[in-house]
PDB file of the backbone (N, CA, C, O) and the ligand in Angstrom, with CONECT records:
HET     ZN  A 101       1
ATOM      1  N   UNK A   1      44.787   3.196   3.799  1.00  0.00           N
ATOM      2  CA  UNK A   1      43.341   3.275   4.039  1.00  0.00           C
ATOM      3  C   UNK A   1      42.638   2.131   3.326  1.00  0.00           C
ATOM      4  O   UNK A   1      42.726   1.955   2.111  1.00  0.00           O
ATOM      5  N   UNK A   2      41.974   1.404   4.109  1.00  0.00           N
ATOM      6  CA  UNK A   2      40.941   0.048   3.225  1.00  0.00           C
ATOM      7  C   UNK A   2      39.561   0.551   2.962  1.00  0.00           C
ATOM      8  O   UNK A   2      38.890   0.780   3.968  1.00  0.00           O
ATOM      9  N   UNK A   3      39.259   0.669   2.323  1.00  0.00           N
ATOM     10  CA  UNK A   3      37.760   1.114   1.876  1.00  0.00           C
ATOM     11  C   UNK A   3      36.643  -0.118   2.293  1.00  0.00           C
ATOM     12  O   UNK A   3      36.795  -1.317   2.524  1.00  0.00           O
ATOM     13  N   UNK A   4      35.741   0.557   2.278  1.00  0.00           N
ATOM     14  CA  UNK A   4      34.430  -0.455   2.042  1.00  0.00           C
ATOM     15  C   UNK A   4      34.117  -1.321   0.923  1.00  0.00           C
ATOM     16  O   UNK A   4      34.804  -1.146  -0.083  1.00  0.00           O
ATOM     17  N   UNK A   5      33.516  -1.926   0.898  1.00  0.00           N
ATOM     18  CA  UNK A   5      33.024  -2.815  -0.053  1.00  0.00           C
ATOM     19  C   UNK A   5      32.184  -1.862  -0.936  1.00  0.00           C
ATOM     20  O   UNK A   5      31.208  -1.216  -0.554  1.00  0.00           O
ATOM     21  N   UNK A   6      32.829  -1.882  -2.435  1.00  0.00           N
ATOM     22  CA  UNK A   6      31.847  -1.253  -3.228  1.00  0.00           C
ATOM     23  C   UNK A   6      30.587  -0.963  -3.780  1.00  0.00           C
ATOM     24  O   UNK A   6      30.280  -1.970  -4.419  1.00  0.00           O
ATOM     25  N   UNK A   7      29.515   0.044  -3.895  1.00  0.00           N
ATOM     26  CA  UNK A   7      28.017  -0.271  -4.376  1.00  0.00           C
ATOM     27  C   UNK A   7      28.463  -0.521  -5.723  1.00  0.00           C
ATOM     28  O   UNK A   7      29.400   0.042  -6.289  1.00  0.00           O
ATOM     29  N   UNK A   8      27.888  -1.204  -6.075  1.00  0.00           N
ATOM     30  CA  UNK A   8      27.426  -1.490  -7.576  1.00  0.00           C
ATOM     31  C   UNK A   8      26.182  -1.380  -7.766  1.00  0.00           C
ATOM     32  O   UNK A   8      25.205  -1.457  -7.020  1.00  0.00           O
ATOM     33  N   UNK A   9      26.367  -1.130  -9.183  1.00  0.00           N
ATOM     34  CA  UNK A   9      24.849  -0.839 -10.093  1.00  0.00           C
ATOM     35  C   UNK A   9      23.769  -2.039  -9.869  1.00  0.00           C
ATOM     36  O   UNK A   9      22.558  -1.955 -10.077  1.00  0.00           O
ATOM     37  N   UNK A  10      24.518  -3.225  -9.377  1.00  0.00           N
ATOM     38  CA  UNK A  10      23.651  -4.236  -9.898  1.00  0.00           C
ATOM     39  C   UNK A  10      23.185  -5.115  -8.267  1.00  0.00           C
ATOM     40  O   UNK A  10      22.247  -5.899  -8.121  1.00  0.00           O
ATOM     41  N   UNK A  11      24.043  -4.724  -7.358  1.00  0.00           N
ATOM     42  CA  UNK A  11      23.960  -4.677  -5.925  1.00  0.00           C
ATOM     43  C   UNK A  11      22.068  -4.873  -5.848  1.00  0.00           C
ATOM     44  O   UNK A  11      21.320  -4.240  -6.593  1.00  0.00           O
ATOM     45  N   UNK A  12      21.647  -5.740  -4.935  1.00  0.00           N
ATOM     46  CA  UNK A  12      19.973  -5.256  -4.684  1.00  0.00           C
ATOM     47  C   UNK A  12      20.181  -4.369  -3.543  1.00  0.00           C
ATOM     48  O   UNK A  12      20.964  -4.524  -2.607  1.00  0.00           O
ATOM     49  N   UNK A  13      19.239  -3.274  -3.795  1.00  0.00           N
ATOM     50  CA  UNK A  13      18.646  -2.017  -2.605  1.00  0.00           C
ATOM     51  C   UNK A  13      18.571  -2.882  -1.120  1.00  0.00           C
ATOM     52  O   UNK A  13      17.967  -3.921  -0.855  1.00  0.00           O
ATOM     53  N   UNK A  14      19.517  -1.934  -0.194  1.00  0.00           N
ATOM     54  CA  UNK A  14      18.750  -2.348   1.195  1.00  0.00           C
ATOM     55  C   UNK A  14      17.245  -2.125   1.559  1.00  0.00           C
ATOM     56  O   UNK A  14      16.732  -1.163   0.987  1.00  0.00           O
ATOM     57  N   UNK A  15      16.732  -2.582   2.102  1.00  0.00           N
ATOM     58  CA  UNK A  15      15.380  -2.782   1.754  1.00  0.00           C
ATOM     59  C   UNK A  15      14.868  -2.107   2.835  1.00  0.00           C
ATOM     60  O   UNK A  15      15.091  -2.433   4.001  1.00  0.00           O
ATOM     61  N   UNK A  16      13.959  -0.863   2.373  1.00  0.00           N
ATOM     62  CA  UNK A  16      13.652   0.423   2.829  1.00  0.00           C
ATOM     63  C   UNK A  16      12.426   0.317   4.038  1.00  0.00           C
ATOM     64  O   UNK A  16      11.987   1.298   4.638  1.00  0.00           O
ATOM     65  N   UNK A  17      12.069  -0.815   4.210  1.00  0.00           N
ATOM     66  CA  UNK A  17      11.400  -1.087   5.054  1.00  0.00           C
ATOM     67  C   UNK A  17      11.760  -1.607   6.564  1.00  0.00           C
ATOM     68  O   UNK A  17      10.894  -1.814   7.414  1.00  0.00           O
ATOM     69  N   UNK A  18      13.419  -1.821   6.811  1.00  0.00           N
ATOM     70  CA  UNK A  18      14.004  -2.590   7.857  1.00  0.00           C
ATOM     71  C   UNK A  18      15.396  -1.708   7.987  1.00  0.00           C
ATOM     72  O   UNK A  18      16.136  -1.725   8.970  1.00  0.00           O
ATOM     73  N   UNK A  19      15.623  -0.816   6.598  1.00  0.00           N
ATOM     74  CA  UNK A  19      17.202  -0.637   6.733  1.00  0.00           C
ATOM     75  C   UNK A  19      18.161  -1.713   6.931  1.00  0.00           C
ATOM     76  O   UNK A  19      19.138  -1.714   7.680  1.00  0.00           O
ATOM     77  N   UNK A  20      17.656  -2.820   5.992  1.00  0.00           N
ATOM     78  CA  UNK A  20      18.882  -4.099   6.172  1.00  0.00           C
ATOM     79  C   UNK A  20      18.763  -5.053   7.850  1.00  0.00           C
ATOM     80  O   UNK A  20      19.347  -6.050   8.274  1.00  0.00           O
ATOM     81  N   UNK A  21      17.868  -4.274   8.344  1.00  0.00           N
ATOM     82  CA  UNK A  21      17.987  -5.064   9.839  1.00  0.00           C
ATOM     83  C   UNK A  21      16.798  -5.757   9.613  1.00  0.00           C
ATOM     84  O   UNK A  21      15.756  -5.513  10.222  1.00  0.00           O
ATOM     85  N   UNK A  22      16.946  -6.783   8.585  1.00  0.00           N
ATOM     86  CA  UNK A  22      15.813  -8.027   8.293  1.00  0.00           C
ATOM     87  C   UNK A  22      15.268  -8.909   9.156  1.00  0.00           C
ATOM     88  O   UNK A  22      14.192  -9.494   9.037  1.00  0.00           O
ATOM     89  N   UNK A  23      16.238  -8.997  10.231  1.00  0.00           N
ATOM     90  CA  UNK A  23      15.660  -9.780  11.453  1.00  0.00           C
ATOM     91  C   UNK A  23      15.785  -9.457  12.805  1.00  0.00           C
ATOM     92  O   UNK A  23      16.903  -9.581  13.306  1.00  0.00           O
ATOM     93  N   UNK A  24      14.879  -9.077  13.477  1.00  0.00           N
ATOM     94  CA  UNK A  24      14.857  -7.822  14.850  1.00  0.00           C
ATOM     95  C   UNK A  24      14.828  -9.166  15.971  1.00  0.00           C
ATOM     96  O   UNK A  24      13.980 -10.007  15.674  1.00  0.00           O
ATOM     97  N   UNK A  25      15.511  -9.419  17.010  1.00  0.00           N
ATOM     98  CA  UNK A  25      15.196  -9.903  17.714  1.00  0.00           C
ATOM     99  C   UNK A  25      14.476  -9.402  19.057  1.00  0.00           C
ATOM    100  O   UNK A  25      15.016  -8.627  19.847  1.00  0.00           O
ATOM    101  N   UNK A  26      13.007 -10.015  19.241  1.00  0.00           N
ATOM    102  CA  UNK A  26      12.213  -9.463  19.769  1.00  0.00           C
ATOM    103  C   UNK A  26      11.982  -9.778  21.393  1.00  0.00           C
ATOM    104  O   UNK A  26      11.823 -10.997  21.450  1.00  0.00           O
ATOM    105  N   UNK A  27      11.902  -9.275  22.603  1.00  0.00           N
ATOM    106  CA  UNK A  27      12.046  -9.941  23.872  1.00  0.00           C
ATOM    107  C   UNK A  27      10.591 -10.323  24.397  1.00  0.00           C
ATOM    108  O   UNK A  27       9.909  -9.349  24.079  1.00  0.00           O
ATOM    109  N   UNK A  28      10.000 -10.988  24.861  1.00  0.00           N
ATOM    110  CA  UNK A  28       8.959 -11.365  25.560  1.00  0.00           C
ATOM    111  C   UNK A  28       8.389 -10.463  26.634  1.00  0.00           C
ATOM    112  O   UNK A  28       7.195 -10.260  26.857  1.00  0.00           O
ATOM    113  N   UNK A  29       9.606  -9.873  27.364  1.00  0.00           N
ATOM    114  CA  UNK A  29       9.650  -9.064  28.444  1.00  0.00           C
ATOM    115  C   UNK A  29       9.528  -9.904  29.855  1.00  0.00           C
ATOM    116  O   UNK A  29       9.459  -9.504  31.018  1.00  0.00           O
ATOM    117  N   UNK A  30       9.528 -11.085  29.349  1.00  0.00           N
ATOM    118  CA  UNK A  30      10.125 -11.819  31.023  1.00  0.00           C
ATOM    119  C   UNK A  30      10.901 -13.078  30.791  1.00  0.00           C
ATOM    120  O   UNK A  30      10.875 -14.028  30.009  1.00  0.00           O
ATOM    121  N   UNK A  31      11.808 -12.548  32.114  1.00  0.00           N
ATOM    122  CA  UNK A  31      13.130 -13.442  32.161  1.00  0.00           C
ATOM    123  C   UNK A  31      12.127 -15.187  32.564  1.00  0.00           C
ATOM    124  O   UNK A  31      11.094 -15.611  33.083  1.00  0.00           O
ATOM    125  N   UNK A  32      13.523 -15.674  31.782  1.00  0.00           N
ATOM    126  CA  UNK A  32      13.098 -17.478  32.215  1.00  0.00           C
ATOM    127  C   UNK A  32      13.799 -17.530  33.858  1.00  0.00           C
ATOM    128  O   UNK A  32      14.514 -16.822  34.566  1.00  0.00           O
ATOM    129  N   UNK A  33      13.152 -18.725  33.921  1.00  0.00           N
ATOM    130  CA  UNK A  33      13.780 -19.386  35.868  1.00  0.00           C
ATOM    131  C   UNK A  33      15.383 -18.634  36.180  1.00  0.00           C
ATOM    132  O   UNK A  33      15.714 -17.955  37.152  1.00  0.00           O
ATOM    133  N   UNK A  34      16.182 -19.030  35.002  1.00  0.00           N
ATOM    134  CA  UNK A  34      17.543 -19.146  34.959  1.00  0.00           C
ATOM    135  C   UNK A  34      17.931 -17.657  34.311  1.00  0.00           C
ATOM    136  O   UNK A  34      18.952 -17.773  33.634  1.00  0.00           O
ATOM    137  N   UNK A  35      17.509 -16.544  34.320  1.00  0.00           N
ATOM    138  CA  UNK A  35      17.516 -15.198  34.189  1.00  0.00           C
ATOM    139  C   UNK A  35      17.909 -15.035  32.829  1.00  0.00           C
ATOM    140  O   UNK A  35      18.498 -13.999  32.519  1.00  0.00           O
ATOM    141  N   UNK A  36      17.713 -15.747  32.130  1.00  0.00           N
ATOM    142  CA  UNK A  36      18.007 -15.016  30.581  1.00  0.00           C
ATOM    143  C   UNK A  36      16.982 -14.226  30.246  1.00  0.00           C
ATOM    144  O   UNK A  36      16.067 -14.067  31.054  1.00  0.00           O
ATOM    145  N   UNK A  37      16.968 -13.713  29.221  1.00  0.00           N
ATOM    146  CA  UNK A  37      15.273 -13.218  28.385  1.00  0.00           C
ATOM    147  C   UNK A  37      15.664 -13.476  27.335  1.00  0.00           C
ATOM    148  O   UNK A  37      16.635 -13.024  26.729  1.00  0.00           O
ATOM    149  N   UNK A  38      14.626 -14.534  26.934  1.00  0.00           N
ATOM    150  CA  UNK A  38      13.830 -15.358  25.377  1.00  0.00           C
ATOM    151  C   UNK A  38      13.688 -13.948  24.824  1.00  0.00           C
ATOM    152  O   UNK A  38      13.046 -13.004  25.286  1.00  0.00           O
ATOM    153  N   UNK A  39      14.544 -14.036  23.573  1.00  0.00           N
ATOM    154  CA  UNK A  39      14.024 -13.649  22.062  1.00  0.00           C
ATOM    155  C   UNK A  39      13.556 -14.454  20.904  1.00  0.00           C
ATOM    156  O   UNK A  39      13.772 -15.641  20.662  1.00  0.00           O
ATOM    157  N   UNK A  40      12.827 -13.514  20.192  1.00  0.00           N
ATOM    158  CA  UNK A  40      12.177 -14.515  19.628  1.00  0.00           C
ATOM    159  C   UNK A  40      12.220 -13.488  18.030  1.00  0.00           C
ATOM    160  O   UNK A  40      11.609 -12.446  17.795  1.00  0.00           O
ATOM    161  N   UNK A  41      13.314 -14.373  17.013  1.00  0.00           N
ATOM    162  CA  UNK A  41      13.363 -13.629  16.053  1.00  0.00           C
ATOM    163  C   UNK A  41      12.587 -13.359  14.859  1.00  0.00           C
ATOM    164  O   UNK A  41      12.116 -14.319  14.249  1.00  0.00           O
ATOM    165  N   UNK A  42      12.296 -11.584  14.238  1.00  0.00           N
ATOM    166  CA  UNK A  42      11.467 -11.876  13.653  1.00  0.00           C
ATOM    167  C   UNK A  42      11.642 -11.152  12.538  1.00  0.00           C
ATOM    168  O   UNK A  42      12.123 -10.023  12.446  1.00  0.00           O
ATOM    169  N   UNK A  43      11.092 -12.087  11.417  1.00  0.00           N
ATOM    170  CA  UNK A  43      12.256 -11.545   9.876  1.00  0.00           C
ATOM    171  C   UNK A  43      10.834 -10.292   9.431  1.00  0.00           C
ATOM    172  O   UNK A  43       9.623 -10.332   9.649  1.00  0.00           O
ATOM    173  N   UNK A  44      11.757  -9.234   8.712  1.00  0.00           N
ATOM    174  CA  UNK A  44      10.964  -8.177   7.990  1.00  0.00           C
ATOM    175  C   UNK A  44      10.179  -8.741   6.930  1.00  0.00           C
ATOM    176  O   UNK A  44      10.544  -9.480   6.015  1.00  0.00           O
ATOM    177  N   UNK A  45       8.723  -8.146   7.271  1.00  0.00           N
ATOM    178  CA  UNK A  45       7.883  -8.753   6.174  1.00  0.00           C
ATOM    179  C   UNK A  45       8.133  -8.161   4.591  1.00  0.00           C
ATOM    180  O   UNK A  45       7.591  -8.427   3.518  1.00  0.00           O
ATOM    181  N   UNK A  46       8.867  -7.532   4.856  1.00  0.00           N
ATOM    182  CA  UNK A  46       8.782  -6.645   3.417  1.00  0.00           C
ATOM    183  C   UNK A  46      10.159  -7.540   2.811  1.00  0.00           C
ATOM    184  O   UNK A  46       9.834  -7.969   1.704  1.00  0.00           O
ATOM    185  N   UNK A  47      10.895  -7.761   2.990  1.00  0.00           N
ATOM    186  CA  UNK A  47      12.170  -8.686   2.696  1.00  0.00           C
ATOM    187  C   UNK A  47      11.829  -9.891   2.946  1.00  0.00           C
ATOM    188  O   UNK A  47      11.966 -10.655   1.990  1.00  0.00           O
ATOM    189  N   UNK A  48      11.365 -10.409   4.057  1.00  0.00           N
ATOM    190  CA  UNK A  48      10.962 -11.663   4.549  1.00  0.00           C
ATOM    191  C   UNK A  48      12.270 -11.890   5.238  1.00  0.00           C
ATOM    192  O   UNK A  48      12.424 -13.106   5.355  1.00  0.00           O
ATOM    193  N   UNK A  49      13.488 -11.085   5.849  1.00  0.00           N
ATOM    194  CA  UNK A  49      14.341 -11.114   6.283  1.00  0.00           C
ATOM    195  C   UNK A  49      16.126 -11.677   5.529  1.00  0.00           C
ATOM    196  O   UNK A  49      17.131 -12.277   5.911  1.00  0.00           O
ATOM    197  N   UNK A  50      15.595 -10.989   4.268  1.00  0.00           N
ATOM    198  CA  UNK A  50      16.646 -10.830   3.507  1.00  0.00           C
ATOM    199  C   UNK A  50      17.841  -9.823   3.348  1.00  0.00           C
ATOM    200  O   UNK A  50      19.008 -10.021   3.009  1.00  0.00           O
ATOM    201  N   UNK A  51      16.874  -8.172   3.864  1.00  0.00           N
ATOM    202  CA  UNK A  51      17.854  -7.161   4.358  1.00  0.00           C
ATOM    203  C   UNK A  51      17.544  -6.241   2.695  1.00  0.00           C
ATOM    204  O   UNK A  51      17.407  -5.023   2.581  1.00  0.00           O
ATOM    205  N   UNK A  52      17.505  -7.147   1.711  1.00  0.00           N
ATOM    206  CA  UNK A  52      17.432  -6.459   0.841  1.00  0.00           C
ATOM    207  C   UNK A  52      16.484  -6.559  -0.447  1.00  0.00           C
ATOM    208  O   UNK A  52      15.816  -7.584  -0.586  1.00  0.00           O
ATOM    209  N   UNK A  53      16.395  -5.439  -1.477  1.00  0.00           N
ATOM    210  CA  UNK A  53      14.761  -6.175  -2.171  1.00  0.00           C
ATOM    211  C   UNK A  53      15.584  -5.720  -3.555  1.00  0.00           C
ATOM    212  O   UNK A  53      16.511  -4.911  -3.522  1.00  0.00           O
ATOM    213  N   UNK A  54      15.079  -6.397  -4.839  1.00  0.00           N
ATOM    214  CA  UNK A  54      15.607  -5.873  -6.185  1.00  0.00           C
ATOM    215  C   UNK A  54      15.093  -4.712  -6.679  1.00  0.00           C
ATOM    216  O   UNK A  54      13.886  -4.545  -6.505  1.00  0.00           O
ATOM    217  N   UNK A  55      15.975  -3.503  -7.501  1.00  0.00           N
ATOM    218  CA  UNK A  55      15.680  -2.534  -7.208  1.00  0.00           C
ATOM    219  C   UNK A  55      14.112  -1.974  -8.164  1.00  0.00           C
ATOM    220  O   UNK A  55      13.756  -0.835  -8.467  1.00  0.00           O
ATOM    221  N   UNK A  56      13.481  -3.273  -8.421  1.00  0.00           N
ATOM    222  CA  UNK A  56      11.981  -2.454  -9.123  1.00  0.00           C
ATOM    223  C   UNK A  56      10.862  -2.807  -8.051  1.00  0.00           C
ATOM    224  O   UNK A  56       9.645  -2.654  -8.155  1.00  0.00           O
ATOM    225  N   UNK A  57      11.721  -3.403  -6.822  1.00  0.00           N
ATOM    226  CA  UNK A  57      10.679  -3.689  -5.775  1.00  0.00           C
ATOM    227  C   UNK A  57      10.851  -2.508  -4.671  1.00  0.00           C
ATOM    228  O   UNK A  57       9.935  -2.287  -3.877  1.00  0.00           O
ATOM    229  N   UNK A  58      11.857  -1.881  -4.652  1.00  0.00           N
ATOM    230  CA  UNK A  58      12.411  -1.106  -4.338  1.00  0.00           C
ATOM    231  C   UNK A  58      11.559   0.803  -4.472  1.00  0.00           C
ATOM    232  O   UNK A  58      11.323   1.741  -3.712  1.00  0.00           O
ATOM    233  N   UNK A  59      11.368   0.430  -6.056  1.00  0.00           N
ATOM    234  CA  UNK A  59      10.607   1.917  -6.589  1.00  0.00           C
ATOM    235  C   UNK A  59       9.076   1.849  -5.968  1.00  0.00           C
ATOM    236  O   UNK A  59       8.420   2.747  -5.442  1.00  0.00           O
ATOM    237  N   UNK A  60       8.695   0.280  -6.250  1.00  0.00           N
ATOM    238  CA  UNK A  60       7.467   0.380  -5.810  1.00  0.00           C
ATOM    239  C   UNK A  60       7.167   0.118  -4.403  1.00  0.00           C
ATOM    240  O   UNK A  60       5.996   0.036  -4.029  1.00  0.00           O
ATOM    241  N   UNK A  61       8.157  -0.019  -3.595  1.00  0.00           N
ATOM    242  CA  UNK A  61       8.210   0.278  -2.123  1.00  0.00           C
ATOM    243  C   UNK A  61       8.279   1.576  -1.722  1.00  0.00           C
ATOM    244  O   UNK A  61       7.448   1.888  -0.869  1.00  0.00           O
ATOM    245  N   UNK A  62       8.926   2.306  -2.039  1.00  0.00           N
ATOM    246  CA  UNK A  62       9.462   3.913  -1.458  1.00  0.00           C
ATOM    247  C   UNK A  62       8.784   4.495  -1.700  1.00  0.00           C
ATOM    248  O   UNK A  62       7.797   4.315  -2.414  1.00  0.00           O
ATOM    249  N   UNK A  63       9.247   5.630  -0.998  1.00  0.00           N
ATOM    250  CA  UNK A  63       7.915   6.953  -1.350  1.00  0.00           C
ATOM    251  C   UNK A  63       7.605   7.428  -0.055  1.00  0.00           C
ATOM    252  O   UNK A  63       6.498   7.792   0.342  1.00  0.00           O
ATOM    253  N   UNK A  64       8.759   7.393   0.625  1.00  0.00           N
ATOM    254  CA  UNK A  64       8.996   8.513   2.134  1.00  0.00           C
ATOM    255  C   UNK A  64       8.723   9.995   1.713  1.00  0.00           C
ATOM    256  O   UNK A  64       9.500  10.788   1.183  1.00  0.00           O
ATOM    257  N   UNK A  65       6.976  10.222   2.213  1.00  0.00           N
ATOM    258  CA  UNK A  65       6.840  11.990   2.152  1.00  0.00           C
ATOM    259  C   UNK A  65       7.919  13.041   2.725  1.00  0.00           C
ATOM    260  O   UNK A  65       7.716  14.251   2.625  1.00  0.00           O
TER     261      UNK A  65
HETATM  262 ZN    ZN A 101      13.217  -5.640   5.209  1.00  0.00          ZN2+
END
């Protein structure tokens, strides 16, 4: 059995505002000529698209009623 990568104490918090998904790629909602659809990526303001915040930014972030 291989385990995961360990938390550590010193690890920074995934950042409670994105759940680590720091950068959402966002669609326009219309395809180009050539049928793709443009995303347009956009980093979490609360991370700035880091995924994660240090954990005294962390205390003063949270606070899910
Ligand atoms: Zn974030």
């Amino acid at each position: 059995m291989t385990g995961s990568a360990p938390a550590t104490a010193a690890s920074p918090r995934i950042c409670p505002n994105c759940d680590g998904f720091a950068t959402a790629a966002v669609s326009s909602g219309d395809r180009d000529a050539s049928g793709q659809l443009p995303t347009l990526a956009v980093d979490c303001p609360a991370c700035h698209g880091a995924g994660t915040l240090p954990a005294s930014a962390v205390q003063f972030v949270g606070g899910r009623a």
